[in-house]
FIVEX-984131 format. One record per residue: y, x, z of N, C-alpha, C in turn; residue number from 0. Coordinates in steps of 0.001 Angstrom, whole numbers, plus 500000, padded with zeros to 6 digits. Each point is the difference from the previous one (the first is absolute). Layout:
<nodes>
NODE   n.c2   n.c1   n.c3  ca.c2  ca.c1  ca.c3   c.c2   c.c1   c.c3   i
NODE      Y      X      Z      Y      X      Z      Y      X      Z NUM
...
</nodes>
This chain:
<nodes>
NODE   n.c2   n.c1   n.c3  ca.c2  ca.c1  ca.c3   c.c2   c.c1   c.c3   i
NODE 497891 141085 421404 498649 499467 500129 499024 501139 500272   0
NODE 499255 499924 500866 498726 500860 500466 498746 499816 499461   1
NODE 498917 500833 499794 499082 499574 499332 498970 499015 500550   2
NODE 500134 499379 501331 499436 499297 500868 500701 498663 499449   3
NODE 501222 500557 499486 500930 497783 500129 499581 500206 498341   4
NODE 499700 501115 499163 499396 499548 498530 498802 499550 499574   5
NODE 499337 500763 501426 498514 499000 499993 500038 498756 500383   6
NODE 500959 499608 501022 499637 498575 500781 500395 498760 498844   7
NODE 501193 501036 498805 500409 499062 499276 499408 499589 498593   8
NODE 499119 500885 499731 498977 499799 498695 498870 498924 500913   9
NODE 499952 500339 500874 498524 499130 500877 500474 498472 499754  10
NODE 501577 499538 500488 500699 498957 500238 500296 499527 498697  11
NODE 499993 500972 498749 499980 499456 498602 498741 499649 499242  12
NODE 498627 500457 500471 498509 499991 499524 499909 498711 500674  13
NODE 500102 499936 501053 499615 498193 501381 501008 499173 499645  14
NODE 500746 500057 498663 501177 499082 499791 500937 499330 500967  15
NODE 500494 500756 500874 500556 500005 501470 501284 500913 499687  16
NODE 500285 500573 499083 501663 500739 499376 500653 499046 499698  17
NODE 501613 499957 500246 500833 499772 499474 500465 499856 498946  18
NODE 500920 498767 499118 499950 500380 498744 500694 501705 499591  19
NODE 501175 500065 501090 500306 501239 499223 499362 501098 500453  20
NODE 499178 500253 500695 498855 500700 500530 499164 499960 498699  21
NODE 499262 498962 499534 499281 500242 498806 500473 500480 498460  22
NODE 501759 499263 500081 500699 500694 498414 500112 501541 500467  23
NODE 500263 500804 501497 500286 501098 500121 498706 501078 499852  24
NODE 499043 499373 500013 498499 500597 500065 499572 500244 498366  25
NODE 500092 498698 499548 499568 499943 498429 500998 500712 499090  26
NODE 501251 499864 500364 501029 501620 499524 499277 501296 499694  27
NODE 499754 500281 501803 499872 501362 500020 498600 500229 499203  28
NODE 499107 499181 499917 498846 499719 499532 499964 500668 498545  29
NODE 501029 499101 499311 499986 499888 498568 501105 501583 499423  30
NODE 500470 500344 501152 500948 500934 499661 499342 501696 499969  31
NODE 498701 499183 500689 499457 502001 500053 499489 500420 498543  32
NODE 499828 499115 499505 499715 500081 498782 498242 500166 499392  33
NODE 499690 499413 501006 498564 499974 499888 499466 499442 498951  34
NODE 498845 500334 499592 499096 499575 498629 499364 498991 500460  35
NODE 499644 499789 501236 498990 499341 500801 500202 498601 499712  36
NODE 499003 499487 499485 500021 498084 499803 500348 499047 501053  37
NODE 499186 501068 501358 500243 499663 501412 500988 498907 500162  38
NODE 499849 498650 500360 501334 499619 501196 500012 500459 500995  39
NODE 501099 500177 500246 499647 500719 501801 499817 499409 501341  40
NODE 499662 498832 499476 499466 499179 501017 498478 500424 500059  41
NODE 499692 500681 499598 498302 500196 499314 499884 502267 500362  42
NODE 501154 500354 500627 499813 501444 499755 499768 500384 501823  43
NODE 499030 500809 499421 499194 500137 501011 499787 501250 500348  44
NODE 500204 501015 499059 499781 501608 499448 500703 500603 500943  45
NODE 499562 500861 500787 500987 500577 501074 501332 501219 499243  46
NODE 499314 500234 499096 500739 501004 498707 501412 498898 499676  47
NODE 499449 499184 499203 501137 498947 499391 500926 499669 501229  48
NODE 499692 499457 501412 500862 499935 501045 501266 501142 500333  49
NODE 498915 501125 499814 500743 500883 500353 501175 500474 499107  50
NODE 499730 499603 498528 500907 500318 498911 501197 499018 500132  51
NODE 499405 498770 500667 501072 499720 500087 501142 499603 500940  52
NODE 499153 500808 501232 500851 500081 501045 501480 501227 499754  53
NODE 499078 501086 499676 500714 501069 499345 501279 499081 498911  54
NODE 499567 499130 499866 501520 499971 498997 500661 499208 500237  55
NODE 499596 499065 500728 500936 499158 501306 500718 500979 500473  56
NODE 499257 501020 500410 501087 501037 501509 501223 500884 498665  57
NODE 499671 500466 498780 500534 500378 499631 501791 498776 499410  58
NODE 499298 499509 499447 500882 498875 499955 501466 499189 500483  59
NODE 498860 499869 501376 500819 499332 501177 500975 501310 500161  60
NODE 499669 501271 500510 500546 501096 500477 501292 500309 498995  61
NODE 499734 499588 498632 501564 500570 499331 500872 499026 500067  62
NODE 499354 498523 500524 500921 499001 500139 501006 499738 501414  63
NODE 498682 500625 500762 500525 500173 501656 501925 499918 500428  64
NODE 500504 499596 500372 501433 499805 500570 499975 500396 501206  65
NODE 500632 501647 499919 500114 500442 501349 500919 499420 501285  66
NODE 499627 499654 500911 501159 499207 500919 500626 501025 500640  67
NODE 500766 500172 500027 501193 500757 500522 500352 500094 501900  68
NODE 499622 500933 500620 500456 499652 501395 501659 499413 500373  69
NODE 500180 499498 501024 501125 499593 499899 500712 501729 500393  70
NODE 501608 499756 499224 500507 501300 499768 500490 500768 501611  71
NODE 500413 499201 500986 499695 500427 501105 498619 500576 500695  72
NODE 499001 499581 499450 498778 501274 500316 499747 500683 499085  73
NODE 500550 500308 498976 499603 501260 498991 500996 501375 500270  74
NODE 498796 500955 500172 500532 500945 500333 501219 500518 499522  75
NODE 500408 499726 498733 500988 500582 499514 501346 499551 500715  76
NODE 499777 498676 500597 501222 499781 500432 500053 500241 501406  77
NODE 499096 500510 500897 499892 500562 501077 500814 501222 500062  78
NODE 499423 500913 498862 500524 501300 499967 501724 499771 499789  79
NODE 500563 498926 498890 501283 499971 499588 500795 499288 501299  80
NODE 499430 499215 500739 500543 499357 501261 500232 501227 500954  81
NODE 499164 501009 500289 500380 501562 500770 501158 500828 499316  82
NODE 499948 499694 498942 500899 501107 499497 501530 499179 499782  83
NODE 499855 498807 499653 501252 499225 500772 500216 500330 501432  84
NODE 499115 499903 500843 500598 499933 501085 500377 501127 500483  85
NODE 499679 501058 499440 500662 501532 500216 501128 500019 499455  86
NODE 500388 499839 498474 500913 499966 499647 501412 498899 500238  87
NODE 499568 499058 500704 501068 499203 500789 500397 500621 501378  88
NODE 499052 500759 500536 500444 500830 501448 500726 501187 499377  89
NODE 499795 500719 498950 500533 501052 499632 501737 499154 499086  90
NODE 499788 499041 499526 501140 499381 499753 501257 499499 500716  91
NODE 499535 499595 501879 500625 499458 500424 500697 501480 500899  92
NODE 498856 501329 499928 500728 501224 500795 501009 499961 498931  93
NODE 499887 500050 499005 501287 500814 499116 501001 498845 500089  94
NODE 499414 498924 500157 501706 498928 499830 500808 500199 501333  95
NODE 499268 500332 501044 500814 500475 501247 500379 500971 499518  96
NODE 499345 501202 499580 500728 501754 500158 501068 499676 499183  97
NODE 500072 499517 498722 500896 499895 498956 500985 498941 500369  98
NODE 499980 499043 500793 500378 499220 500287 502359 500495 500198  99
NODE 500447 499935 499280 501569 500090 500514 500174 501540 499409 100
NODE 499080 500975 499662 500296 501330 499816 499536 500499 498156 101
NODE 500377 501137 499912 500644 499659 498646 499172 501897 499624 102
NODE 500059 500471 500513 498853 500981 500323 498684 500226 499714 103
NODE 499147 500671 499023 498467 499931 499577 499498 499707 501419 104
NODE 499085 498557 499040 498849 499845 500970 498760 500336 500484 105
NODE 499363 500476 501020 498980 500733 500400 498850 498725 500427 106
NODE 498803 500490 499440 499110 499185 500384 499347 500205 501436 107
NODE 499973 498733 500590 499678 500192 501206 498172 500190 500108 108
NODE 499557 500794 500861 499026 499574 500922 499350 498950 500493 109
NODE 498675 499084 499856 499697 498729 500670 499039 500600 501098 110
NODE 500439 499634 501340 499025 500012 501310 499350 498893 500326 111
NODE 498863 499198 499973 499423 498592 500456 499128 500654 501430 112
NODE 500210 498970 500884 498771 500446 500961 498905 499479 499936 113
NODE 498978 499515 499677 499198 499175 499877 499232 499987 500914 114
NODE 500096 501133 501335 498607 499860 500806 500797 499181 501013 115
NODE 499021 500428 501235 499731 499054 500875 501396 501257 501671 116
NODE 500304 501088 498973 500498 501144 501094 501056 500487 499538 117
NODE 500934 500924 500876 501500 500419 499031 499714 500770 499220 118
NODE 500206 500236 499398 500259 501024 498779 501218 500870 500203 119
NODE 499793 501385 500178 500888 500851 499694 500803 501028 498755 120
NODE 500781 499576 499635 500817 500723 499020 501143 500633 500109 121
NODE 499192 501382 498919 501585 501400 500547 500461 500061 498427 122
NODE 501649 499388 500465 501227 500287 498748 500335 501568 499695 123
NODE 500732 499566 498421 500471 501245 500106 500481 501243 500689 124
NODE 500714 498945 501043 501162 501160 500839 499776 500313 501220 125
NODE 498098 499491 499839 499368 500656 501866 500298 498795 500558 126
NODE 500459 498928 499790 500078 498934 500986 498352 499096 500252 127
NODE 500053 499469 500798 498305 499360 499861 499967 498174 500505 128
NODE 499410 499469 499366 500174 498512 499942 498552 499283 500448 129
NODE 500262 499418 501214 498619 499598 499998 499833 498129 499379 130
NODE 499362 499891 498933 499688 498906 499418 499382 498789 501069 131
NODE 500081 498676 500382 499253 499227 500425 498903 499252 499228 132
NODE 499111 499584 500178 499030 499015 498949 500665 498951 499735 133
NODE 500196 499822 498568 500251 499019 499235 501124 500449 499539 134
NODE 500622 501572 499912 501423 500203 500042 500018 500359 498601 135
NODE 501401 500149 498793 500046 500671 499230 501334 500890 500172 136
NODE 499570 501256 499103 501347 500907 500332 500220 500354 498962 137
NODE 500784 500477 499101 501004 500424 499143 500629 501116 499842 138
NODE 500043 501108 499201 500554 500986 500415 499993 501228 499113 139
NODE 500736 500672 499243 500047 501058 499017 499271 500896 500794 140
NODE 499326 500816 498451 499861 501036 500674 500264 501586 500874 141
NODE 501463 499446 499013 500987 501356 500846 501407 499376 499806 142
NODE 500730 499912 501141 500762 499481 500749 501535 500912 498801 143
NODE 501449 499125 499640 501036 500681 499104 500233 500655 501272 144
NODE 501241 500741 499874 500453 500878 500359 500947 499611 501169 145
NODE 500521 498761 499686 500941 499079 500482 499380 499197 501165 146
NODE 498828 499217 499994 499783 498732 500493 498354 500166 500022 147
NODE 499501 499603 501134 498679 499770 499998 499719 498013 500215 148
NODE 499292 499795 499294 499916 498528 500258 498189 499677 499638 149
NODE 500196 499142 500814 498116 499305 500011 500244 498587 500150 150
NODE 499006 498983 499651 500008 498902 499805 498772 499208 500420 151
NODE 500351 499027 501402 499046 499815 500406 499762 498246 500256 152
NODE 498533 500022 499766 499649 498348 500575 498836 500322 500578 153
NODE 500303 499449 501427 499419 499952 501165 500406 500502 500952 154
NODE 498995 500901 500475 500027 501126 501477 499893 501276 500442 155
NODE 500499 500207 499856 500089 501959 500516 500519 500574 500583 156
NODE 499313 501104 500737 501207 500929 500972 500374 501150 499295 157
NODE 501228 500646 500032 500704 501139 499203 500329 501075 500924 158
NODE 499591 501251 499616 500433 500990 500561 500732 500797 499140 159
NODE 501278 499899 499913 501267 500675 498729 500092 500907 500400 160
NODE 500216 501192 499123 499775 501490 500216 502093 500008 499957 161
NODE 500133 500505 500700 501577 499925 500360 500629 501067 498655 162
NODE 500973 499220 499049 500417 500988 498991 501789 498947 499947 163
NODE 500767 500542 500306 501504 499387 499834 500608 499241 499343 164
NODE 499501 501343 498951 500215 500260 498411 499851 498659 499317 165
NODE 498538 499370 500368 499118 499307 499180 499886 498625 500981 166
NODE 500703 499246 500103 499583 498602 500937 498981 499666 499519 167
NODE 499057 499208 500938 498576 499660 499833 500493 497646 499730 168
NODE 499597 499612 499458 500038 498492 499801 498894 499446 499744 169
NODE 499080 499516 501148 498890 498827 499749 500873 498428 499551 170
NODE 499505 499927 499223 500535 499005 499073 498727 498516 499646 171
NODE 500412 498908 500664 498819 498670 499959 501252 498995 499111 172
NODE 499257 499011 500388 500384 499091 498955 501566 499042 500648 173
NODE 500416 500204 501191 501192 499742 500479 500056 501254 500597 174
NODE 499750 500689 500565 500701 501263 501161 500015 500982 498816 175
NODE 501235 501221 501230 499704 500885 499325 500471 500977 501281 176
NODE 498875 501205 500310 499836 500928 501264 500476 500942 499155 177
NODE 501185 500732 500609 500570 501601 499100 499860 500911 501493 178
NODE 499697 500955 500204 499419 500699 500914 500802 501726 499492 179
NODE 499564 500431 500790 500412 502347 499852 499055 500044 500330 180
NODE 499543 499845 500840 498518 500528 500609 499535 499759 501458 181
NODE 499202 499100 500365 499511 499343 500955 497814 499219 499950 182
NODE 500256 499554 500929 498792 498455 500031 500252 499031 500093 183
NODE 499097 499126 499456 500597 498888 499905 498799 499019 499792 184
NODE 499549 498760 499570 499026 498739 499746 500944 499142 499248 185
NODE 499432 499974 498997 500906 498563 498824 498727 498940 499702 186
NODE 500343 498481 500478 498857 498919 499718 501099 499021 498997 187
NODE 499817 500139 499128 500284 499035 498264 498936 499599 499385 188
NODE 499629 498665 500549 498613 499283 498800 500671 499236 499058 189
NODE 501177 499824 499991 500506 499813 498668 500384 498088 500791 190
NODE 500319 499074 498505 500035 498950 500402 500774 499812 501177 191
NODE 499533 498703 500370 501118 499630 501150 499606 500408 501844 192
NODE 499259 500793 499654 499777 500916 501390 501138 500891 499990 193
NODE 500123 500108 502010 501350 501000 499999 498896 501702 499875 194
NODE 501621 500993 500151 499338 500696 499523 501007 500634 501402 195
NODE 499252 501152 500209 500598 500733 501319 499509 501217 499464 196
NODE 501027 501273 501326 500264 501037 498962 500005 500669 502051 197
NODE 498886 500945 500726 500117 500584 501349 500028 501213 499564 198
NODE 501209 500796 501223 499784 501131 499425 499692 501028 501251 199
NODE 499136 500878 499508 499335 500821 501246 500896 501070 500413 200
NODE 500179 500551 499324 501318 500918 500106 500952 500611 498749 201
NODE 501175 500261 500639 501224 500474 498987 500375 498747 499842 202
NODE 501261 499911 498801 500910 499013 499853 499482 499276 498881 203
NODE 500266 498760 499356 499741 498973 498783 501142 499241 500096 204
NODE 500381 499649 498740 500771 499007 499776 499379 499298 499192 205
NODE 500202 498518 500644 498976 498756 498967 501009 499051 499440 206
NODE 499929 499856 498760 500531 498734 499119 499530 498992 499611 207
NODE 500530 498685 499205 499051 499205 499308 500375 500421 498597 208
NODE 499163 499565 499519 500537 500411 498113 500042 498289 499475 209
NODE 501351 500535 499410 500698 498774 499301 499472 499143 499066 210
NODE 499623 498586 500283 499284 499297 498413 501331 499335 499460 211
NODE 499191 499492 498830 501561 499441 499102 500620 499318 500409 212
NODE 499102 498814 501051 500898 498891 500450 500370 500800 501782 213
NODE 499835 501069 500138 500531 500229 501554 501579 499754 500306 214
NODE 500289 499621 501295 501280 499923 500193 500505 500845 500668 215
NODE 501350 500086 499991 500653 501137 500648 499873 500719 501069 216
NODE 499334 499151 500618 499668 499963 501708 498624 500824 499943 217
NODE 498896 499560 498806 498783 501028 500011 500881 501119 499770 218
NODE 501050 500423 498536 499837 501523 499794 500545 500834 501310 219
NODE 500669 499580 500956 500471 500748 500750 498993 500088 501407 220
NODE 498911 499537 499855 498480 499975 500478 499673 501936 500423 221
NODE 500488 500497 501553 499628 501594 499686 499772 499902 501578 222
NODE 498899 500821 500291 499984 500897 501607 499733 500986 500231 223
NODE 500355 500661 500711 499297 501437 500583 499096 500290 501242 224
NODE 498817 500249 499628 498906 500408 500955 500089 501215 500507 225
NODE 499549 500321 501187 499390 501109 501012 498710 499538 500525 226
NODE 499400 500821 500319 498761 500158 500671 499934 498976 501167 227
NODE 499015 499009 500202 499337 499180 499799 500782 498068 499727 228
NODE 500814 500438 499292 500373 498888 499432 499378 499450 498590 229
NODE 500516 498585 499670 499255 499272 499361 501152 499410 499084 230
NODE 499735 499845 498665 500700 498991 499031 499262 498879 499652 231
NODE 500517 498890 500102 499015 499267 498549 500609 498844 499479 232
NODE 499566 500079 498931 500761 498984 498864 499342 498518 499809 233
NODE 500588 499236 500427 499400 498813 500021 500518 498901 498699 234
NODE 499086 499971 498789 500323 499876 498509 500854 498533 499818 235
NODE 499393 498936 501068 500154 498635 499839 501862 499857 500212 236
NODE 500600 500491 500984 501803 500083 499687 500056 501302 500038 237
NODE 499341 501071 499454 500765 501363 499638 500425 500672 501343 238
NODE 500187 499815 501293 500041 500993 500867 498921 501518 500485 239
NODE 500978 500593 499910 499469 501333 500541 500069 499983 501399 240
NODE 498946 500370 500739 500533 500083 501826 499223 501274 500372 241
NODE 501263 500712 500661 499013 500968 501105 499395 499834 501171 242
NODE 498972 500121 500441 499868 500112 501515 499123 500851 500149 243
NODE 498860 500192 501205 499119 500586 500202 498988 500154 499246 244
NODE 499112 501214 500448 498704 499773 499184 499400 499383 500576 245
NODE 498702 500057 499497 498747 498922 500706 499542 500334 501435 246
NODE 499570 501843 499474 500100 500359 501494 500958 501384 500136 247
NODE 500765 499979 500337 500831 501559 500081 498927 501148 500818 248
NODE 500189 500912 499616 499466 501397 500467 500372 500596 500616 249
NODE 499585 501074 501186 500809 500616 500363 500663 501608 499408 250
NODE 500912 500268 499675 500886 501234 499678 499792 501072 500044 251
NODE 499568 499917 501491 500114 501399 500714 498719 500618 499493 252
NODE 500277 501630 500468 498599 500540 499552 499099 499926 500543 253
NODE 498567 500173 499953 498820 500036 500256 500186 500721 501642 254
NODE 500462 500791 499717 500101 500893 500677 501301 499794 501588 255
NODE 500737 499176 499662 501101 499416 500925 499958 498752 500274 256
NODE 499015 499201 500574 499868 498461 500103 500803 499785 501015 257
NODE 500415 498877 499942 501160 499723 501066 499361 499303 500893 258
NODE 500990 500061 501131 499403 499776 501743 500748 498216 499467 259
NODE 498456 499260 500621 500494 498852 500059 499725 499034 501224 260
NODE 500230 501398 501104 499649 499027 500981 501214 499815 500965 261
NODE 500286 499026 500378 501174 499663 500475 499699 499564 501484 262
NODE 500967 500611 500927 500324 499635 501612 501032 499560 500082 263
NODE 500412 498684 500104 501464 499450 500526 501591 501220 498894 264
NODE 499024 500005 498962 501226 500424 498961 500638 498478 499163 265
NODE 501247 500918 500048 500796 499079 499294 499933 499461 499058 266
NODE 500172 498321 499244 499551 500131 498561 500819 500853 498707 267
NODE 501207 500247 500387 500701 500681 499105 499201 501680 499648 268
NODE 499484 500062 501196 498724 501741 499591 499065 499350 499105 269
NODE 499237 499207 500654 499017 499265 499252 499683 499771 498575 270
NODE 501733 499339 499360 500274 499694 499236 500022 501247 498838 271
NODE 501126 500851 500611 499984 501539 499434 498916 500865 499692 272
NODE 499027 499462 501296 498543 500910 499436 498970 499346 498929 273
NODE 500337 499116 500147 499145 499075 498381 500934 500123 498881 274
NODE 501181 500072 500193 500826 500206 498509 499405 501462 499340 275
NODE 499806 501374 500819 500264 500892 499759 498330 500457 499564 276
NODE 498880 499224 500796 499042 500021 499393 499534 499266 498933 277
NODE 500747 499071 499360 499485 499120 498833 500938 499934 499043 278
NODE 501205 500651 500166 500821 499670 499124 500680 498810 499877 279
NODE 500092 499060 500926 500673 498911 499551 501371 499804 500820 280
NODE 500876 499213 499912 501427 499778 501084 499762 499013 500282 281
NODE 500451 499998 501359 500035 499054 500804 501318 499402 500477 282
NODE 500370 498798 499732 501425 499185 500249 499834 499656 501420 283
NODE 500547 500146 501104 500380 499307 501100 501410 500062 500680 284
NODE 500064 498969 500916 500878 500888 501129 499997 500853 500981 285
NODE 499952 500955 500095 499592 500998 500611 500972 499850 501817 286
NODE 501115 499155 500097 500799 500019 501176 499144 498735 500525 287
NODE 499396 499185 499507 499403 498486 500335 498096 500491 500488 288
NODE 499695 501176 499416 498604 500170 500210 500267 501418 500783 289
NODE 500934 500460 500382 500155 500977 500824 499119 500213 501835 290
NODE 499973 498547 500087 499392 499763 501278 498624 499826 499914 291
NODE 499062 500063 498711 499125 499582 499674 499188 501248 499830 292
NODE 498449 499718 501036 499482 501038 500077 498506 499334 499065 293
NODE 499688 501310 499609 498366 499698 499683 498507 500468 500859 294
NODE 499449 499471 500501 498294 501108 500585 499040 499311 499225 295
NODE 499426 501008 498968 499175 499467 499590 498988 501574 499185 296
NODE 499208 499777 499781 499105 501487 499610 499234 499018 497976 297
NODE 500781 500688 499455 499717 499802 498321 499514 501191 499101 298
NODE 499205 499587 499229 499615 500965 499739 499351 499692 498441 299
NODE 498859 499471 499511 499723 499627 499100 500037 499164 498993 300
NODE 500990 498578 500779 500419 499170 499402 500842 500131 498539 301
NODE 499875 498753 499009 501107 500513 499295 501586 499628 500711 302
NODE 500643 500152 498808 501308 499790 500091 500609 498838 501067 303
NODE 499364 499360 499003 500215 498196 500027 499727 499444 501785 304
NODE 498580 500478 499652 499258 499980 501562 501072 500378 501140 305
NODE 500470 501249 499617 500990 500582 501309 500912 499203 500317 306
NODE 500578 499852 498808 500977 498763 500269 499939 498607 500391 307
NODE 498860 499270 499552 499700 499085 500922 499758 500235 501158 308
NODE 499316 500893 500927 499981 500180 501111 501265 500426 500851 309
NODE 500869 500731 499497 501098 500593 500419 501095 498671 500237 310
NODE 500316 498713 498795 500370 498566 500327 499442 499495 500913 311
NODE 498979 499978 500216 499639 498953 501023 500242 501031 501124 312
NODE 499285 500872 500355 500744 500658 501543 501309 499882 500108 313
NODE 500920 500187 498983 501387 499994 500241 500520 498209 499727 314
NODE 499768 499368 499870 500328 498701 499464 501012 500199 499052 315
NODE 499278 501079 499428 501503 499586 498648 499030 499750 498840 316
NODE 500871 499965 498664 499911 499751 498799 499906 500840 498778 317
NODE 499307 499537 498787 500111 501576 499017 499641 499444 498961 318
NODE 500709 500467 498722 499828 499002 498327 500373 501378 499788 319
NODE 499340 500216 498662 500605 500915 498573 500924 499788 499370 320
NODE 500726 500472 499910 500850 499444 498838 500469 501331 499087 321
NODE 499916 499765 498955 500495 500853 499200 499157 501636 500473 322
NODE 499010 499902 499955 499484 501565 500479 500679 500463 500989 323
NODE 500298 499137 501096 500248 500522 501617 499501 499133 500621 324
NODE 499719 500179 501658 499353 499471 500984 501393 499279 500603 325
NODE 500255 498815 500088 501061 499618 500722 499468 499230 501292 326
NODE 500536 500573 501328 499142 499758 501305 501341 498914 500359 327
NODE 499681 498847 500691 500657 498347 500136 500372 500122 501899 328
NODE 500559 500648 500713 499569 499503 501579 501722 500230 500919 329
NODE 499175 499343 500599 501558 499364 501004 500361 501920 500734 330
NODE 499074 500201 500177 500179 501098 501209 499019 499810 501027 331
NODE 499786 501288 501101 499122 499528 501100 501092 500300 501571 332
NODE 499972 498976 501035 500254 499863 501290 498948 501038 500441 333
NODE 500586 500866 501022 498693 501106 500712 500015 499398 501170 334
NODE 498323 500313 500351 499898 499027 501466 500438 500459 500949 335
NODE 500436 499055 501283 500495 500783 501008 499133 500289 500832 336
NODE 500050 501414 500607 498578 500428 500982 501024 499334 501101 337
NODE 498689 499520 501106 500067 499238 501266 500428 500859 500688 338
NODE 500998 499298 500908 501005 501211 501055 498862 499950 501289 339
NODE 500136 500947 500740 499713 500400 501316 500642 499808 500893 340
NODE 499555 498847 501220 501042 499716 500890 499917 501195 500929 341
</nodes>
């Protein structure tokens, strides 16, 4: 009560316009201040006496007051204890992986979150450097055993592994698992039933799935091996692993040695050879069936993909991935006959 709703309510008890329990709650406080005064207080008028006994209304009311409680989801305390859960469940779930099958003191991992809007770069123990994507988390001791380097990731990142023999490198998500010596590479694991793919920029990878309780035989024996610009990915819904291409392959060669891609009535089997050798990839054909088969064409900036569509249709042949190779589909070419001279 305010001293505005204690005036409006002595006014509403003097004009006999109060409530009954408005008037037993008035004549209470009335009789309780302990006044000498003959006064009814229907009759008090004294700005003194008002005030005495506003003062003991407020005192009154105030030790009786029942604090209401915010609900426990907006009180700070459980804000703060909801953060420190949620640290300690990320720091719970690194150690149930690290510890996970090994019998060996456990090391507390490292938590990486990205939270901005840009990559984030992070340098490991052993000089290797990881670039974080937004929204990514990473995982990771702070100094690598002696034996095994391992990191633990959900989301997106590119890896640059500092090449050590000794020490295999293992990005480790929630089905894959990337074991590396030392290379580049991009691992995308959002966890859940998104696939997860594993490109590698250069050097070798071998990609697995990691075994759940109910996996079948057919997942554990789930394994491939990457080279430079090939692609894995694990598709969660029947457990296959598949290699093929990357998204966009790169070219190999150095900066400094770009390859001639312009072609005069060359053969496709050169053709073929000079894109294997600049991108790294193999190419399946028949080489006695496309022997007659020339290319003219001037390439240059296109990607991969691009070349190859253009290179099918001039030649009327065909071309699918399979398994991280280019497999080219064509009958062969008839060469035209130049017109005789009578």
């Amino acid at each position: 009560m305010t001293p505005f709703d204690f005036r409006q309510l002595l006014r509403r008890y003097q004009s006999g316009q109060a409530t009954a329990e408005e008037t037993r709650r008035l004549e209470a406080w009335y009789e309780s201040m302990g006044t000498k005064s003959k006064q009814p207080v229907d009759s008090v008028e004294d700005e003194a006496v008002q005030q005495r006994m506003w003062a003991y209304i407020q005192t009154e009311t105030d030790s009786q007051t029942v604090v209401r409680s915010l609900p426990v989801y907006r009180q700070s305390w459980f804000r703060v204890a909801a953060s420190v859960l949620l640290l300690l469940g990320l720091f719970g779930y690194g150690l149930w992986q690290w510890s996970d099958g090994r019998k060996e003191p456990v090391e507390l991992l490292s938590v990486q979150m990205n939270n901005t809007k840009h990559p984030m770069r992070i340098r490991l123990d052993d000089g290797s450097d990881v670039t974080l994507e937004p929204g990514s988390f990473l995982r990771y001791p702070s100094h690598f055993s002696a034996t095994k380097r391992e990191v633990f990731l959900t989301g997106e990142a590119f890896f640059s592994v500092t090449r050590q023999p000794q020490r295999p490198f293992l990005v480790i998500t929630d089905r894959v698992v990337t074991r590396v010596l030392g290379t580049s590479f991009r691992v995308k694991a959002f966890g859940g039933k998104a696939n997860v793919s594993v490109t590698v920029r250069t050097g070798k990878v071998s990609v697995f799935s990691r075994p759940t309780t109910s996996s079948s035989s057919k997942e554990l024996d789930n394994a491939v091996v990457l080279v430079p610009n090939q692609r894995a990915v694990f598709y969660p819904a029947d457990a296959r692993l598949v290699k093929t291409l990357a998204e966009n392959p790169v070219l190999l060669t150095p900066d400094n040695q770009q390859p001639d891609f312009n072609f005069v009535d060359t053969p496709l089997p050169v053709v073929f050879d000079r894109l294997e050798k600049a991108y790294g990839v193999d190419f399946v054909y028949d080489a006695d069936a496309l022997a007659r088969c020339t290319l003219t064409a001037r390439l240059s900036n296109e990607s991969l993909y691009e070349k190859l569509a253009l290179i099918s249709e001039v030649t009327h042949a065909r071309h699918e991935v399979i398994d991280g190779q280019v497999v080219i589909d064509s009958r062969g070419c008839t060469p035209a006959h130049k017109p005789t001279t009578p």
